[in-house]
N, C-alpha and C positions, 0 to 999 in steps of 0.2 A: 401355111407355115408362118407367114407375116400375121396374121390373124390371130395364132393363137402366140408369139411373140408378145404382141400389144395387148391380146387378154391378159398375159402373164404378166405385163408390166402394170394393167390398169390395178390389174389385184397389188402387186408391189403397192402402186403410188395409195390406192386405200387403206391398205393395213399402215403403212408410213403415216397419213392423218390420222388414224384413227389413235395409233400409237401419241402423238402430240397431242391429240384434244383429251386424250387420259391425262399425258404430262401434264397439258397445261393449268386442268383439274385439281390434280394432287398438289400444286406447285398453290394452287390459289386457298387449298384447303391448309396446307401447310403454314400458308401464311396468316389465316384465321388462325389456326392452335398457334401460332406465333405471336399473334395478337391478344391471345387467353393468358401465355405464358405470366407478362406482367402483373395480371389480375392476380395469377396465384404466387407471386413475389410478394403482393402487396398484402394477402393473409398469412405468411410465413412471417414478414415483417411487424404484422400485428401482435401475431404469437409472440415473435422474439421479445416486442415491447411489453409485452404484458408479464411476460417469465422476468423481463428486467425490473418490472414495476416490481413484483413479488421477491426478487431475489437481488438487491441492489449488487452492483460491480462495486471492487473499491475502488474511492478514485487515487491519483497517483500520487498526491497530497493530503493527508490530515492534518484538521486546522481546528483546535479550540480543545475541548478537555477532551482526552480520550481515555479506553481503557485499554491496559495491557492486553488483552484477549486480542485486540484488535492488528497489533504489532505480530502476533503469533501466529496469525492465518493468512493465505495469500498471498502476495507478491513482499509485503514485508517482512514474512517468517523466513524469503531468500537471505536475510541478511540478518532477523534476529537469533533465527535457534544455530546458524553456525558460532556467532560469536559467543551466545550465551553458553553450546557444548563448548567452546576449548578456554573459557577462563577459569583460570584452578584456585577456588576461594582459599586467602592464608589462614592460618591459624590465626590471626588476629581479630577475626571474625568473631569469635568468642567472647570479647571485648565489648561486643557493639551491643549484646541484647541489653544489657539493662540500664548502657546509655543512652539508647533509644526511648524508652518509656518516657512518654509525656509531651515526644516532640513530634513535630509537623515536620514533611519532610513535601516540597514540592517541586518536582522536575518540569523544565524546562526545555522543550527537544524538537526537530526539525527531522520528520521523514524522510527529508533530500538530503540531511547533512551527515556525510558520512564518520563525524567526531560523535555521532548522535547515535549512528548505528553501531558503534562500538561500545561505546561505554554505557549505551542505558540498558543492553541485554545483562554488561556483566553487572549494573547494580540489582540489577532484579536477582542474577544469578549468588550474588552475597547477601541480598533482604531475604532469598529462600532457604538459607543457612542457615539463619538465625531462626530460634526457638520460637519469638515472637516477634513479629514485625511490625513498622507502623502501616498508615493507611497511606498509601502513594498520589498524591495530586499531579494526575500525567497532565501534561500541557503540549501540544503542538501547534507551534508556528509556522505564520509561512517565511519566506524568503525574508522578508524587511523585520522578520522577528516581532510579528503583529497578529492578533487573533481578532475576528470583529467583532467579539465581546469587549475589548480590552483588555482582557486578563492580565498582562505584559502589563500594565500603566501600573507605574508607583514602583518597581522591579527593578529597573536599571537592567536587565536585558540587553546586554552587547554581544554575545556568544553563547550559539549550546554545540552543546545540552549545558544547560546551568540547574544544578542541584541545593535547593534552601535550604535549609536546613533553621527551623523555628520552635521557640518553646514559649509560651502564655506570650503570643502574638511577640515578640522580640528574634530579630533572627540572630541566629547563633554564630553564622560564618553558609559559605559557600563554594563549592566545586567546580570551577567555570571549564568547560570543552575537554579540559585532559586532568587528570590527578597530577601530582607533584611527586609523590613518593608511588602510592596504589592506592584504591579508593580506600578499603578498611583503613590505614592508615592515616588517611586525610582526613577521614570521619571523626575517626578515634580525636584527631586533631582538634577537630571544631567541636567533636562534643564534650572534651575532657578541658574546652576552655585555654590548649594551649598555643602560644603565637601559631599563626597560622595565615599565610596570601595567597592566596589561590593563583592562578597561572598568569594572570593581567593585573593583579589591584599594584597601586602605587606604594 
């Protein structure tokens, strides 16, 4: 009876190792494919870089001459196509096509600056009212109101979005961060020649 007792335990205590030299197996195997894991991080991450090389991010800043298209896709479109749907071009708009012909018209704006994110959807939102428009010179600064072109230099750039407004190189007047009355009307202003200070001139 004691005999087959201690058979019954010798079989216990075998199947008991046998059970841990599997564990310890799977456990060592485990940590190989754990050690593989990295390796296929590091093609995931190749991929990723390669779809970024082909498909650039934007970055959180635009800086130097941009195009509209660019404001309307993205993380900028969060804040240009709301302002540009709820500003309601006036009547006065009407006014502007054909004291526009001839002139240069150059904006001055800052992605961060949120006087910038207002007012430059709703000018595009009254340049697309009009019959015929000019050609738009978008310009994005950064923070110190500096592009490393220098586009800025000769400008006088204190605040934007700043709006030029030029005709046969002479500028006409300009729009600095906020209109005074609304933009059609401050246009009208600067382009009909009459007094006219934008938000800061002395």
């Amino acid at each position: 009876m004691f005999n087959i007792k201690l058979r019954g335990m010798n079989k216990l205590f075998l199947i008991a190792v046998a059970v841990l030299t599997v564990g310890m197996v799977s456990c060592k195997s485990m940590a190989k494919n754990s050690e593989k894991k990295p390796a296929q991080k590091d093609v995931t991450t190749a991929e990723t870089k390669t779809t970024s090389v082909s498909e650039p991010q934007q970055p959180d800043m635009l800086v130097g001459t941009i195009e509209r298209q660019q404001l309307e896709t993205g993380k900028f479109a969060k804040w240009f196509e709301p302002y540009y749907d709820a500003y309601e071009v006036s009547a006065d708009t009407e006014m502007l096509s054909g004291l526009l012909n001839g002139v240069d018209v150059t904006v001055f704006m800052g992605t961060w600056c949120p006087d910038s994110h207002r007012e430059v959807p709703n000018f595009y939102k009254v340049m697309d009212a009009l019959n015929s428009s000019p050609d738009v010179n978008l310009i994005a600064v950064d923070r110190a109101k500096t592009t490393l072109q220098g586009l800025e230099n000769g400008k006088d750039i204190q605040r934007v979005p700043t709006f030029i407004f030029t005709k046969n190189g002479e500028e006409l007047g300009r729009i600095v961060e906020y209109p005074i009355e609304s933009l059609e009307k401050d246009m009208i202003k600067i382009l009909t020649g009459e007094d006219y200070k934008h938000a800061y001139a002395e």
